[in-house]
N, CA, C and O atoms as a MOPAC input file, in Angstrom:
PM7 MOZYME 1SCF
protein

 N      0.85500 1    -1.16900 1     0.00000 1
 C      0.00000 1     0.00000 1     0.00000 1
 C      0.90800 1     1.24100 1     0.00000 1
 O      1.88800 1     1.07900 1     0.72700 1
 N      0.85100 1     2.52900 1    -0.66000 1
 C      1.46500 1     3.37300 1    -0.66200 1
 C      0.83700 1     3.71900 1     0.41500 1
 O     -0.14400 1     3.35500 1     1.06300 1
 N      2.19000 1     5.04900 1     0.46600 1
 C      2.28200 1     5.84800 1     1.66700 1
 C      0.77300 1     7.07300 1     1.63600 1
 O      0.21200 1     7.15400 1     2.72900 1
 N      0.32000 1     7.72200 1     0.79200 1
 C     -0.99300 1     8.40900 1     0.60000 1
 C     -2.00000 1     7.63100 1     0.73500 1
 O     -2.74900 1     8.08500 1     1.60000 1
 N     -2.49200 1     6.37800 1     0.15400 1
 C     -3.44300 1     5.25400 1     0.90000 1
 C     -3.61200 1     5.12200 1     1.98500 1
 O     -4.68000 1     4.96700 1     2.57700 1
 N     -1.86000 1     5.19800 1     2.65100 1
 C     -2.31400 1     4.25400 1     4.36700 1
 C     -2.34500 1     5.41900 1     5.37700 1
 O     -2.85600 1     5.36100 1     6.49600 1
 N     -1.54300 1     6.80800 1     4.66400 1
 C     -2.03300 1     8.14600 1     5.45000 1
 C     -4.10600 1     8.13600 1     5.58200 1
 O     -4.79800 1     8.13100 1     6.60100 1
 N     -4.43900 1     8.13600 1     4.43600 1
 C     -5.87500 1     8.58100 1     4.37900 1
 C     -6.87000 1     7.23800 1     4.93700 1
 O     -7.90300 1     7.27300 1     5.60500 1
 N     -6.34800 1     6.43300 1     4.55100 1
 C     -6.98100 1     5.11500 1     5.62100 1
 C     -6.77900 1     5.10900 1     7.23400 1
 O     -7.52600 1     4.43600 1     7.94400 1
 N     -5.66700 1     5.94300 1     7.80200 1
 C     -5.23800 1     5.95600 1     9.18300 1
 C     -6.05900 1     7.08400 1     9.58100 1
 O     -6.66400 1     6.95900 1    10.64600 1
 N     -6.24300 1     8.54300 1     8.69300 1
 C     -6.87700 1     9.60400 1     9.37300 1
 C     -8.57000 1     9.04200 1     9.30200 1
 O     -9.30100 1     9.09800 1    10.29100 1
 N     -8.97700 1     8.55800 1     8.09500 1
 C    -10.65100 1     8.54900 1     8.04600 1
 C    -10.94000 1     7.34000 1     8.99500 1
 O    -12.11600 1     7.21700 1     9.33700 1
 N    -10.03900 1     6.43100 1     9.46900 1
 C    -10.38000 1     5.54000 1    10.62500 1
 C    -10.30500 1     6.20700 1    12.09800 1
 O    -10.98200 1     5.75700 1    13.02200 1
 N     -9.63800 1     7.05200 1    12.21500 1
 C     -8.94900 1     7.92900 1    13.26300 1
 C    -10.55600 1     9.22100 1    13.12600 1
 O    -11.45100 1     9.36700 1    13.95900 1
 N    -10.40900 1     9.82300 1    11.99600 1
 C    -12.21800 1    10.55500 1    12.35600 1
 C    -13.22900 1     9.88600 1    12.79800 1
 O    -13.90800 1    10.50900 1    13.61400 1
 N    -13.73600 1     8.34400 1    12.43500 1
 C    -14.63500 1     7.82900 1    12.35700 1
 C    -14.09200 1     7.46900 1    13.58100 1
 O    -15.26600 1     7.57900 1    13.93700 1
 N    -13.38100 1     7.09200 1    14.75600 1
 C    -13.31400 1     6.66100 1    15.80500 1
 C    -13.69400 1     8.00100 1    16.86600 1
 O    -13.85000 1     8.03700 1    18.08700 1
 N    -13.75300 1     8.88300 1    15.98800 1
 C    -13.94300 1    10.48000 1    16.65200 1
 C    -14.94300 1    10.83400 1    17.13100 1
 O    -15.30600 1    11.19300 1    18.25100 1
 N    -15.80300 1    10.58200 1    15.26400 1
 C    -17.06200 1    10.70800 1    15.55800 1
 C    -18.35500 1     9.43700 1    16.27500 1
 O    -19.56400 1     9.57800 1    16.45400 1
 N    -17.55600 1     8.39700 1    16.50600 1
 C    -18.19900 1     7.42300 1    16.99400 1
 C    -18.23500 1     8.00900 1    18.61300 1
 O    -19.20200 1     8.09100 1    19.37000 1
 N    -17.41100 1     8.22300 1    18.74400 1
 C    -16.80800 1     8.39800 1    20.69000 1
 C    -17.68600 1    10.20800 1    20.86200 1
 O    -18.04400 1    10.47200 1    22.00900 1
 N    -17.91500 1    11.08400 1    19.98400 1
 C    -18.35900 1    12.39000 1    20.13600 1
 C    -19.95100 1    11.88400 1    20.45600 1
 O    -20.64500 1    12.48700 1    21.27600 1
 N    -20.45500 1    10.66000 1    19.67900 1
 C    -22.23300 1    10.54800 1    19.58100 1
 C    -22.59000 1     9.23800 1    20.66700 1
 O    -23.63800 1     8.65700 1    20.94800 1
 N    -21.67500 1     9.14200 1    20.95800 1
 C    -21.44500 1     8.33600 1    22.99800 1
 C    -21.37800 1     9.07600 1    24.04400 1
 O    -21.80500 1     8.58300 1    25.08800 1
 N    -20.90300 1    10.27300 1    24.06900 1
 C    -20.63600 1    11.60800 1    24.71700 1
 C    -21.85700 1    12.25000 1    24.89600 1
 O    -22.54200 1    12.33300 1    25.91500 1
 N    -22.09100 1    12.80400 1    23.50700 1
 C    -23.34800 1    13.68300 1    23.37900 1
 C    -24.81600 1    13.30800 1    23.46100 1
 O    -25.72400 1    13.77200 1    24.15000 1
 N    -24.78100 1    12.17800 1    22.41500 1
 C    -26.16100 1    12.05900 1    22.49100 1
 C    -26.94300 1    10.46300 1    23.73700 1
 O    -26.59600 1     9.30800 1    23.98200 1
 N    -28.11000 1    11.40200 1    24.17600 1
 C    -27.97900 1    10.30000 1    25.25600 1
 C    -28.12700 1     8.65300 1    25.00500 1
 O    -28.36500 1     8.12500 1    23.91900 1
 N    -27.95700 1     8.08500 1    26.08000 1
 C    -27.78000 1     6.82900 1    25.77100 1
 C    -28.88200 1     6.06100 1    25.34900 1
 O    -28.65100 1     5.02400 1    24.72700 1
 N    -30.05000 1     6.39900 1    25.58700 1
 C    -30.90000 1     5.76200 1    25.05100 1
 C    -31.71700 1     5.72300 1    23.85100 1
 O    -32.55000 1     4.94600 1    23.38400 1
 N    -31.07600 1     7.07800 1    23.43800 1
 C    -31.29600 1     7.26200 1    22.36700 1
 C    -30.36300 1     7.05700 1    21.04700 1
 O    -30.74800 1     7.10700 1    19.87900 1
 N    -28.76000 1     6.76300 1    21.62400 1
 C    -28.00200 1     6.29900 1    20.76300 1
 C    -27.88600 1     4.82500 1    20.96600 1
 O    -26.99900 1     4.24700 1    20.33700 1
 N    -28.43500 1     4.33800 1    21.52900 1
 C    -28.78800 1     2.60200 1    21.23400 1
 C    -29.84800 1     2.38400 1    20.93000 1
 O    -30.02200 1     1.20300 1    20.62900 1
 N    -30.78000 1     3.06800 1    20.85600 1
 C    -32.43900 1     2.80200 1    20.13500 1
 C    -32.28900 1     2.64500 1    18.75700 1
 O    -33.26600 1     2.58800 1    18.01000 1
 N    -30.86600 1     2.55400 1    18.27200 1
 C    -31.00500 1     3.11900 1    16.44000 1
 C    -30.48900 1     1.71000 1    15.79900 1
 O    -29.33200 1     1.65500 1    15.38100 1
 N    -31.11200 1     0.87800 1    15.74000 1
 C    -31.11500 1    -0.10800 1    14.68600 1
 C    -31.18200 1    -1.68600 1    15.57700 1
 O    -31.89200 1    -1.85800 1    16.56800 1
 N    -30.44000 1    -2.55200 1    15.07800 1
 C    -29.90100 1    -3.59700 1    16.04300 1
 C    -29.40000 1    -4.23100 1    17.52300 1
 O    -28.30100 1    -3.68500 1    17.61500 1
 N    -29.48700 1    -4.72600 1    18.25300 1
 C    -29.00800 1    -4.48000 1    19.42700 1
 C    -28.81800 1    -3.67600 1    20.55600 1
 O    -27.86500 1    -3.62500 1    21.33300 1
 N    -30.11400 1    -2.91200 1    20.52200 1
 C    -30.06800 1    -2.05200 1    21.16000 1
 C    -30.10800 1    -2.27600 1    22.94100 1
 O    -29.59500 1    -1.44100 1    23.68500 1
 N    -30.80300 1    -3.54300 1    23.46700 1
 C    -30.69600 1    -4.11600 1    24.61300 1
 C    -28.99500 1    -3.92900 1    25.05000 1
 O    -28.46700 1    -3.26400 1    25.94200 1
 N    -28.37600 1    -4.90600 1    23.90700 1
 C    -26.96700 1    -5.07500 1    24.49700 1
 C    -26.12800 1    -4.05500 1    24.39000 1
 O    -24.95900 1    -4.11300 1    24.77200 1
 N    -26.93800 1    -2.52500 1    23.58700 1
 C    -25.49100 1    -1.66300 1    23.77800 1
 C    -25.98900 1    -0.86600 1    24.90300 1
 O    -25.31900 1    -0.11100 1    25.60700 1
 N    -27.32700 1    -1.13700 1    24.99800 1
 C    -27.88800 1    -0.18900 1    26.49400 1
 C    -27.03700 1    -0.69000 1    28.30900 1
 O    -26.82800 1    -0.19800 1    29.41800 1
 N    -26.81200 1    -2.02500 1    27.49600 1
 C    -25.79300 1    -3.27900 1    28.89800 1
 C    -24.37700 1    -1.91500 1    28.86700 1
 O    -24.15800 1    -1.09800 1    29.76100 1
 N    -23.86100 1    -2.01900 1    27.96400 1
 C    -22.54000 1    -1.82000 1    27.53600 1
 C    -22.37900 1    -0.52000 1    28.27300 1
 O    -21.38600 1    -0.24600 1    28.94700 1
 N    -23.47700 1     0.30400 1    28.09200 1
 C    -23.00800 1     1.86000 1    28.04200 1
 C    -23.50600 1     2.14000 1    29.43700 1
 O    -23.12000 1     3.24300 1    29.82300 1
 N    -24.25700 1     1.47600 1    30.33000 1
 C    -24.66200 1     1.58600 1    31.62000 1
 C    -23.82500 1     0.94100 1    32.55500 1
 O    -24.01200 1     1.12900 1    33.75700 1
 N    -22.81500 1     0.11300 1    32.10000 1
 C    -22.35300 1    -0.88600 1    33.22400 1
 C    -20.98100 1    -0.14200 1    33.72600 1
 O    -20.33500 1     0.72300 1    33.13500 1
 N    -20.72100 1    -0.78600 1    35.08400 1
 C    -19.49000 1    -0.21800 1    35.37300 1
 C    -18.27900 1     0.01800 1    34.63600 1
 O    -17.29900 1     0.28700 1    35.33100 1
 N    -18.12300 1    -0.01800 1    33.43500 1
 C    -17.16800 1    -0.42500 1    32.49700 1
 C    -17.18300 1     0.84200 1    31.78000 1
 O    -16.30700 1     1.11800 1    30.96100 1
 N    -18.65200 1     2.02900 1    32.20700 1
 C    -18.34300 1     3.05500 1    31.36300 1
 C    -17.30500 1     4.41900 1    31.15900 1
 O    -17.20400 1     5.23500 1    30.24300 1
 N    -16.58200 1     4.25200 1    32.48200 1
 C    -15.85300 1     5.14700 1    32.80600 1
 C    -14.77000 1     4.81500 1    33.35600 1
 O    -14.87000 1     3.81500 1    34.06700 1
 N    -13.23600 1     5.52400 1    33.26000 1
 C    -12.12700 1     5.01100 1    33.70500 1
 C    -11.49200 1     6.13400 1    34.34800 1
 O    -11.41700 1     7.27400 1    33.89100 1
 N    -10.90200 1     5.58600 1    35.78900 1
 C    -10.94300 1     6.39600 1    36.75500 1
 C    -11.99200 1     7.73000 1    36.82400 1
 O    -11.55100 1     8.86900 1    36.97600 1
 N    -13.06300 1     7.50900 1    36.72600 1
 C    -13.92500 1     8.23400 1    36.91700 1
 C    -14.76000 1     9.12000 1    35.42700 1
 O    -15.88800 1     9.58700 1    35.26300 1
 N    -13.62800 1     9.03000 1    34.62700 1
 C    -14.09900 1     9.52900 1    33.23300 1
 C    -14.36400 1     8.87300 1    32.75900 1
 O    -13.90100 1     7.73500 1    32.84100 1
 N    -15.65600 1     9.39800 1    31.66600 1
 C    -16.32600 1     9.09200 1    30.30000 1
 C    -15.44000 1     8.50800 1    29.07900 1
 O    -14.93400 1     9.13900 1    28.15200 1
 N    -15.40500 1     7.29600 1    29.31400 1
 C    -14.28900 1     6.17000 1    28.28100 1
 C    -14.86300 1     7.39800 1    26.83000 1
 O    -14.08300 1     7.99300 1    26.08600 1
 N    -16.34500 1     7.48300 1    26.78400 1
 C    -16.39900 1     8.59300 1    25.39000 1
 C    -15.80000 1     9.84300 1    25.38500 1
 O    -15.62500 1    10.27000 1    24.24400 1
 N    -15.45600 1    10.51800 1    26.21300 1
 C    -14.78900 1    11.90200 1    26.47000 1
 C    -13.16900 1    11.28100 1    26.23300 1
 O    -12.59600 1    11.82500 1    25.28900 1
 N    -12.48100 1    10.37500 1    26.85600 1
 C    -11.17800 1    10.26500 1    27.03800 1
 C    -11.16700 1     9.91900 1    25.72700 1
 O    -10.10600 1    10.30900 1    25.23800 1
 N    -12.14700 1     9.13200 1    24.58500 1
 C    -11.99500 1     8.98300 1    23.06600 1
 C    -11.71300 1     9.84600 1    22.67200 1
 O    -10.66300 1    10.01700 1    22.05400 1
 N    -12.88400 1    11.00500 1    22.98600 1
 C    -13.11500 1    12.23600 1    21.94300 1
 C    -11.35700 1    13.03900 1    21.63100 1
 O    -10.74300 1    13.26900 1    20.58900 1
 N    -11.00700 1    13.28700 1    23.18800 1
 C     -9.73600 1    13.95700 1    23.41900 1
 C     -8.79400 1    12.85800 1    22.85900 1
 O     -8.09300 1    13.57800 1    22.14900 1
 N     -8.36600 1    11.77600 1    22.71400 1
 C     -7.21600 1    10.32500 1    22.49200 1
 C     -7.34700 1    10.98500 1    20.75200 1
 O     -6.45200 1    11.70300 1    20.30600 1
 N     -8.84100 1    10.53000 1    19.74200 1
 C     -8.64300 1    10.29800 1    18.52400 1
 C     -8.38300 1    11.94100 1    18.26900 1
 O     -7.54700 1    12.18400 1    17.39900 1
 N     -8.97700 1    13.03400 1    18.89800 1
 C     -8.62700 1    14.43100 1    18.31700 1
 C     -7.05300 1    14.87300 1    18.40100 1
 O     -6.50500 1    15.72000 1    17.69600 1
 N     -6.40600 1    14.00700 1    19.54300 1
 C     -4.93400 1    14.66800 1    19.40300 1
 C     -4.13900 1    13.79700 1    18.37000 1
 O     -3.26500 1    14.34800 1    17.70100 1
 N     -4.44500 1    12.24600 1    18.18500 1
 C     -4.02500 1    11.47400 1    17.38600 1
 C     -4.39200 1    11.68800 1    16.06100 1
 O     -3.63500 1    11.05700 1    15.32300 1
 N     -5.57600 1    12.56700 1    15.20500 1
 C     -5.38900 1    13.15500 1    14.31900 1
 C     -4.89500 1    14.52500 1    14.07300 1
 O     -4.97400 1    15.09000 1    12.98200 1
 N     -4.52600 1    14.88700 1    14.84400 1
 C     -3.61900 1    16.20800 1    14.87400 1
 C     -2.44700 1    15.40400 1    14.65900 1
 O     -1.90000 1    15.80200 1    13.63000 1
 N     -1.79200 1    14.39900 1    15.20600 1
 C     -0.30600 1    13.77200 1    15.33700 1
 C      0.28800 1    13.43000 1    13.48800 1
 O      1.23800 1    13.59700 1    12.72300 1
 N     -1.48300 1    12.69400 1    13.61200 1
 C     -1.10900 1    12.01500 1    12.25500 1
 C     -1.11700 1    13.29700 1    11.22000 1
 O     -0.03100 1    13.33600 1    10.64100 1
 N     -1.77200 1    14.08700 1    10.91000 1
 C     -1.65700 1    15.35000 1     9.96100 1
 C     -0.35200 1    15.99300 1     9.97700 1
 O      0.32500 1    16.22500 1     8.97500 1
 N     -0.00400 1    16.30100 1    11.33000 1
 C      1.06800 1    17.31500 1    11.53200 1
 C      2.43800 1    15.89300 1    10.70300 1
 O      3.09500 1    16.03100 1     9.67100 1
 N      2.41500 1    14.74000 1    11.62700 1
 C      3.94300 1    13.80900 1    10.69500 1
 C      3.70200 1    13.91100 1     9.57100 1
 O      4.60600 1    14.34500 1     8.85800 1
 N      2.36800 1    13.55200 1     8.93600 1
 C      2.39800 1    14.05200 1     7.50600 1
 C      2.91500 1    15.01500 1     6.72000 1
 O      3.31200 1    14.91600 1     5.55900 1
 N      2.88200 1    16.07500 1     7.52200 1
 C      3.44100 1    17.26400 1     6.79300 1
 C      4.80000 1    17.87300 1     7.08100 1
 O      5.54900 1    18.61300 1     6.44300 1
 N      4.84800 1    17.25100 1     8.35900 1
 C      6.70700 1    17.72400 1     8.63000 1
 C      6.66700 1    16.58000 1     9.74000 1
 O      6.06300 1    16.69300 1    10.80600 1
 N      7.20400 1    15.75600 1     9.44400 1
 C      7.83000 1    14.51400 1    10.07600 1
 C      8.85300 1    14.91200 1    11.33800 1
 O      9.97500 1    15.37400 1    11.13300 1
 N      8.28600 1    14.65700 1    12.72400 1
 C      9.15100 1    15.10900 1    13.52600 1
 C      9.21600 1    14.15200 1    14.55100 1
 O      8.23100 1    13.47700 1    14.85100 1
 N     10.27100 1    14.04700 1    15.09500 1
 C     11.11800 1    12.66000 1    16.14200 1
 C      9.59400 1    12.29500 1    17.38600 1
 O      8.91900 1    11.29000 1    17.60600 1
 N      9.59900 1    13.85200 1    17.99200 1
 C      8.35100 1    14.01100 1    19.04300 1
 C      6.83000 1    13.45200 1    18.71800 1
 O      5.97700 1    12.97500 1    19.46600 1
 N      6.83900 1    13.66200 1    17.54100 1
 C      5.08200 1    13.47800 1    16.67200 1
 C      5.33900 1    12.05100 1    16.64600 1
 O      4.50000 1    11.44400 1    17.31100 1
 N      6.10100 1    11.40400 1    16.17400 1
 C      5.90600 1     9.53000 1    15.77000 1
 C      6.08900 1     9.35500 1    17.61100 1
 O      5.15000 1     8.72500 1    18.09900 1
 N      7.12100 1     9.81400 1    18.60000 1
 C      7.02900 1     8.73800 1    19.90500 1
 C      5.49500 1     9.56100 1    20.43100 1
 O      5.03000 1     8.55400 1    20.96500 1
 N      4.36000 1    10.67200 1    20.67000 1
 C      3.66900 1    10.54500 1    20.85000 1
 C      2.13400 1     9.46400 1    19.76300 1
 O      1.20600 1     8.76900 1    20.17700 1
 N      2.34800 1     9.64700 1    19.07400 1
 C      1.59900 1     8.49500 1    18.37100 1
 C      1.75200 1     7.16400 1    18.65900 1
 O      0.77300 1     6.45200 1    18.88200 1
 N      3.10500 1     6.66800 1    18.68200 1
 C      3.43700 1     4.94600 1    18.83600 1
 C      2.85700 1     5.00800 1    20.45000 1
 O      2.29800 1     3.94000 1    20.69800 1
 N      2.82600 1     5.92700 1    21.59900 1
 C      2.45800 1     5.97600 1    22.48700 1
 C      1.12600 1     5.82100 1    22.65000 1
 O      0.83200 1     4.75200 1    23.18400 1
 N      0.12300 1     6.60500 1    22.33900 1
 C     -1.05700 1     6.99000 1    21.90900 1
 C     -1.87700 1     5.53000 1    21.44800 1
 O     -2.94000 1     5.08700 1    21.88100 1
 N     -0.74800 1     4.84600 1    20.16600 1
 C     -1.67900 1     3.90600 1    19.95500 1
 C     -1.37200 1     2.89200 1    20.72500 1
 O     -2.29800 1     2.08300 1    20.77200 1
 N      0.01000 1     2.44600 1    21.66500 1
 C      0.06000 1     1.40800 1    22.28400 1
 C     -0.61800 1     1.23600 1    23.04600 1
 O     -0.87700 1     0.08000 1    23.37800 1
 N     -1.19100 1     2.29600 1    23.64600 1
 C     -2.21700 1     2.47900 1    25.03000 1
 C     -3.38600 1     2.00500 1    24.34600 1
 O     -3.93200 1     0.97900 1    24.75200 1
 N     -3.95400 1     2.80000 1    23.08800 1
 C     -5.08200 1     2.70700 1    22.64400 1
 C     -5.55900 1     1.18400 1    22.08000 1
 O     -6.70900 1     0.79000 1    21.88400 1
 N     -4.20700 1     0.42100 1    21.87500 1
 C     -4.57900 1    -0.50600 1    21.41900 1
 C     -5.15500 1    -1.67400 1    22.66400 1
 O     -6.01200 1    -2.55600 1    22.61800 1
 N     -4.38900 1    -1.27500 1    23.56700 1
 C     -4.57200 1    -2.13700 1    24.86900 1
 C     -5.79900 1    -2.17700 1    25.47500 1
 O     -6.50800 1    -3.10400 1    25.86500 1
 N     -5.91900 1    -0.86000 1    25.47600 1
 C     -7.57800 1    -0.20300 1    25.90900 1
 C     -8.89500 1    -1.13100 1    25.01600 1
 O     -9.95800 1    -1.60700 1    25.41400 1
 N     -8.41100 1    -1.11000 1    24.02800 1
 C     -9.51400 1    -1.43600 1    23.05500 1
 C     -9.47100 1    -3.20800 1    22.55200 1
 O    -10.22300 1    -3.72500 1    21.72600 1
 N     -8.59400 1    -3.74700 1    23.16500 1
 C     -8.27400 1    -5.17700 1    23.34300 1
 C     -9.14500 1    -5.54000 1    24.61400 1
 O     -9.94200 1    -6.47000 1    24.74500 1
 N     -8.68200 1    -4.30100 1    25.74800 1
 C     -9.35700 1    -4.78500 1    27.26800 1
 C    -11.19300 1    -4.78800 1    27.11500 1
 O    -12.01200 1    -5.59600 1    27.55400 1
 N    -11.41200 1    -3.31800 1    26.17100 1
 C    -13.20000 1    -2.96200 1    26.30000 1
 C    -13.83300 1    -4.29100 1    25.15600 1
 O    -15.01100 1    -4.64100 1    25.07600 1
 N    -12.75200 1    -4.81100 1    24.41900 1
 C    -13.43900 1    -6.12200 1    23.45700 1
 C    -13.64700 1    -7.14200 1    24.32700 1
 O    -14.79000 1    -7.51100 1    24.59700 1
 N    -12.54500 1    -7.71300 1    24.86600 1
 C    -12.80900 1    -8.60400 1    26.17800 1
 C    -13.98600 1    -8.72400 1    27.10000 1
 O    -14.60000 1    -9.69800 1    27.53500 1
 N    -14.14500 1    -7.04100 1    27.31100 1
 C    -15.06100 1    -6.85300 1    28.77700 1
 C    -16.27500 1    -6.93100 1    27.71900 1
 O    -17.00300 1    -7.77900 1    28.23500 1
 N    -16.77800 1    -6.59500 1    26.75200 1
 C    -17.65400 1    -6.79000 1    26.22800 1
 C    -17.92100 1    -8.12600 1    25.94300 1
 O    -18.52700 1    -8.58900 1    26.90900 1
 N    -17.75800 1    -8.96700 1    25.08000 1
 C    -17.48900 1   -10.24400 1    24.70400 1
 C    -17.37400 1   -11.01800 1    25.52200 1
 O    -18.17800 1   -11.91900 1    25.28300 1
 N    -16.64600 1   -11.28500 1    26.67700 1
 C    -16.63300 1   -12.20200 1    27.51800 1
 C    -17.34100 1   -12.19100 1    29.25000 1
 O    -17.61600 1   -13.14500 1    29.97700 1
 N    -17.46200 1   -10.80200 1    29.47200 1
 C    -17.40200 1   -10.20700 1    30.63800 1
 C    -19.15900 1    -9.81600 1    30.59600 1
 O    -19.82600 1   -10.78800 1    30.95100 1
 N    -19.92000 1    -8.69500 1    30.26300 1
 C    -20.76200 1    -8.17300 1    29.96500 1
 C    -21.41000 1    -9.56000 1    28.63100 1
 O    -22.60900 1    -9.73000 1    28.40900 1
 N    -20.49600 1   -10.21100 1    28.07000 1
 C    -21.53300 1   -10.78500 1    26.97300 1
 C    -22.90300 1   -10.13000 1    26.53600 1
 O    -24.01100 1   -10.65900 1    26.62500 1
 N    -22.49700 1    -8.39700 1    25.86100 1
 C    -23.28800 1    -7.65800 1    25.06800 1
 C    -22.35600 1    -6.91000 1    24.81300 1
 O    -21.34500 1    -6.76800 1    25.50100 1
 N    -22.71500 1    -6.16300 1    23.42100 1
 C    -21.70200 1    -5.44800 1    22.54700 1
 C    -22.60300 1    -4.07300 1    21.92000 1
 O    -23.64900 1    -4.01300 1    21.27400 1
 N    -21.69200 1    -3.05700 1    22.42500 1
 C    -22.20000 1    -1.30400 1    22.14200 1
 C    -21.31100 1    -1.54300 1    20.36500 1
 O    -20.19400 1    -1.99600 1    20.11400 1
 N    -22.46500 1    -0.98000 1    19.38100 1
 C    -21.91000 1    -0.98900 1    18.19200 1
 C    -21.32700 1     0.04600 1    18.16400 1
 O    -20.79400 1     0.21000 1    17.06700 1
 N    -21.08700 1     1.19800 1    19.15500 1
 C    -20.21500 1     2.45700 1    18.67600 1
 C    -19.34600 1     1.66000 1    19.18000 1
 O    -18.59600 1     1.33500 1    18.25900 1
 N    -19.05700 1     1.20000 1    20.07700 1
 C    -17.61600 1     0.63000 1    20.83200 1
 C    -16.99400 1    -0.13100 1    20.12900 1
 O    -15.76900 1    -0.00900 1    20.15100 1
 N    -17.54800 1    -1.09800 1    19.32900 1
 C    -17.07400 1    -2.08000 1    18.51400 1
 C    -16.07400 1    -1.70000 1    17.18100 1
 O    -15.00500 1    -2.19700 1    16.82800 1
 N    -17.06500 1    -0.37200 1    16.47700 1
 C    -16.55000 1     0.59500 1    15.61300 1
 C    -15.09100 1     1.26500 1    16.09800 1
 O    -14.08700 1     1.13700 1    15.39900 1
 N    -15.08100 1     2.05300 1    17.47700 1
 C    -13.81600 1     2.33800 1    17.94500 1
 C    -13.22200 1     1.61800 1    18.34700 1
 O    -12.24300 1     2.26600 1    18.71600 1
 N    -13.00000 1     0.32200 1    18.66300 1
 C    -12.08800 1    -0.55500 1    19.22200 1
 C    -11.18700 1    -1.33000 1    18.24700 1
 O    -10.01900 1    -1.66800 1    18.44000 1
 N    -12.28900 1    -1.64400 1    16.68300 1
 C    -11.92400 1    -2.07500 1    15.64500 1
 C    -11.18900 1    -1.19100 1    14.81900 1
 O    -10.29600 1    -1.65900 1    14.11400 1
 N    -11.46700 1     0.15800 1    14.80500 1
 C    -10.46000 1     1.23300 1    14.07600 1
 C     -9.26900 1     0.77100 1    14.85200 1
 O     -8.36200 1     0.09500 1    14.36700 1
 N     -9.34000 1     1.23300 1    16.24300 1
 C     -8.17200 1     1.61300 1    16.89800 1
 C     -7.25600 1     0.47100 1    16.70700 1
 O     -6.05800 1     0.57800 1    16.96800 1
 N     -7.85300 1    -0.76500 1    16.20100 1
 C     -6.54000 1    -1.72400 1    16.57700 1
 C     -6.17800 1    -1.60700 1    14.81800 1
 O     -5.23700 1    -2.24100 1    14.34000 1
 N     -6.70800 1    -1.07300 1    14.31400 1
 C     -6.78700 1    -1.40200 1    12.43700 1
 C     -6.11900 1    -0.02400 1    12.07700 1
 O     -5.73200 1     0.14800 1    10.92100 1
 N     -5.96400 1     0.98700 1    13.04500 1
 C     -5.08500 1     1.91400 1    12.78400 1
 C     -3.81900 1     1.83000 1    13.23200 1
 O     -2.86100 1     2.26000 1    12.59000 1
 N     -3.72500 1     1.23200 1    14.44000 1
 C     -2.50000 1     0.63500 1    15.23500 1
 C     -1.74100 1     0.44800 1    14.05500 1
 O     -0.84900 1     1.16500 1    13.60100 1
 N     -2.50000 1    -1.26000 1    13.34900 1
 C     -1.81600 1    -1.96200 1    12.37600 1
 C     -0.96600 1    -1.51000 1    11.24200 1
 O      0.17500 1    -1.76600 1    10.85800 1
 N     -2.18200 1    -0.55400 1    10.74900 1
 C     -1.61500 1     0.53000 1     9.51000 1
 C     -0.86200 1     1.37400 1     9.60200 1
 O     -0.40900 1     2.02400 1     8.65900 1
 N     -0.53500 1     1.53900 1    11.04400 1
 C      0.68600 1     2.58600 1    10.99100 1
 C      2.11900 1     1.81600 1    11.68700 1
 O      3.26400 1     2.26400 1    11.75400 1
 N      1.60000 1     0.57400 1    12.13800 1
 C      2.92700 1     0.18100 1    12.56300 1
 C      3.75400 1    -0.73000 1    11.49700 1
 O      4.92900 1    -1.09800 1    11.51700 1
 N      2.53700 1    -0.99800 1    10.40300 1
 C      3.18000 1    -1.70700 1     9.32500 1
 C      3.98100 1    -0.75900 1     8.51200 1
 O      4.98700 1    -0.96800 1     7.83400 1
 N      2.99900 1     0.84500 1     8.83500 1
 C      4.06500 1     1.29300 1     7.50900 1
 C      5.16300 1     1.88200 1     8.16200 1
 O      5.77600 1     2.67400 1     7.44600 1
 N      5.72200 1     1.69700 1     9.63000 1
 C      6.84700 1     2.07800 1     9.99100 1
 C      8.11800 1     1.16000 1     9.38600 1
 O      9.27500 1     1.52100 1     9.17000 1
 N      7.53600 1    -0.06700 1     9.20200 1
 C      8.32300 1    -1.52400 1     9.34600 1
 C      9.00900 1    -1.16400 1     7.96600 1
 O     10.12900 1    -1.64900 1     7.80700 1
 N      8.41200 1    -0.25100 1     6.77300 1
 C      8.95900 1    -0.36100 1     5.48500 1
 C     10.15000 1     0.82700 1     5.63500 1
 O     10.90000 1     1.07200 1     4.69000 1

């Protein structure tokens, strides 16, 4: 994959993890699980103790994680700097862990699954990938 592919595949996964985590935040919960499928099990998801870490809104600590991580990724894009790649490889090692732990707690733990969560957990590890593969070249 070229390098302009896996830039624009890393940022529009990195928005869409943005805007998934902004309409978890904002709009209330019962009304952002009333909208299609599964709405029982994302109403489990988004009520259970699992929604907040150390006291914050797992959707707020998104909103702020994917908004500075597309700032990271734009800015290396455009002037590649030592500081911008170790906050990113940082950013996503955490993020990836995070989003390994909320698949778990969903899936095995809670056995019910929030489709915004699923959406950000699946970017985050699919952006991880795409950017740690294209370090490797």
């Amino acid at each position: 994959m070229n390098k302009k592919t896996n830039f624009v595949l890393i940022v529009s996964l990195t928005a869409l993890a943005l805007i998934c985590s902004i309409i978890l935040f904002v709009v209330p919960t019962e009304a952002a699980c009333s909208v299609g499928v599964g709405e029982s099990s994302c109403l489990i998801v988004q009520t259970s103790q699992y929604e907040t870490t150390f006291g914050i809104n797992n959707a707020l600590i998104g909103i702020v994680a994917f908004a500075v991580l597309l700032t990271l990724f734009v800015l290396e894009h455009f002037q590649n700097r030592k500081w911008q790649k170790k906050l990113i490889v940082l950013g996503l090692i955490v993020g990836a862990i995070y989003a390994i732990y909320f698949l778990v707690i969903q899936f095995f733990v809670l056995k019910a699954i929030c489709k915004y969560c699923i959406v950000v957990d699946i970017s985050t590890l699919a952006i991880a990938i795409l950017y740690f593969s294209k370090c490797k070249k």
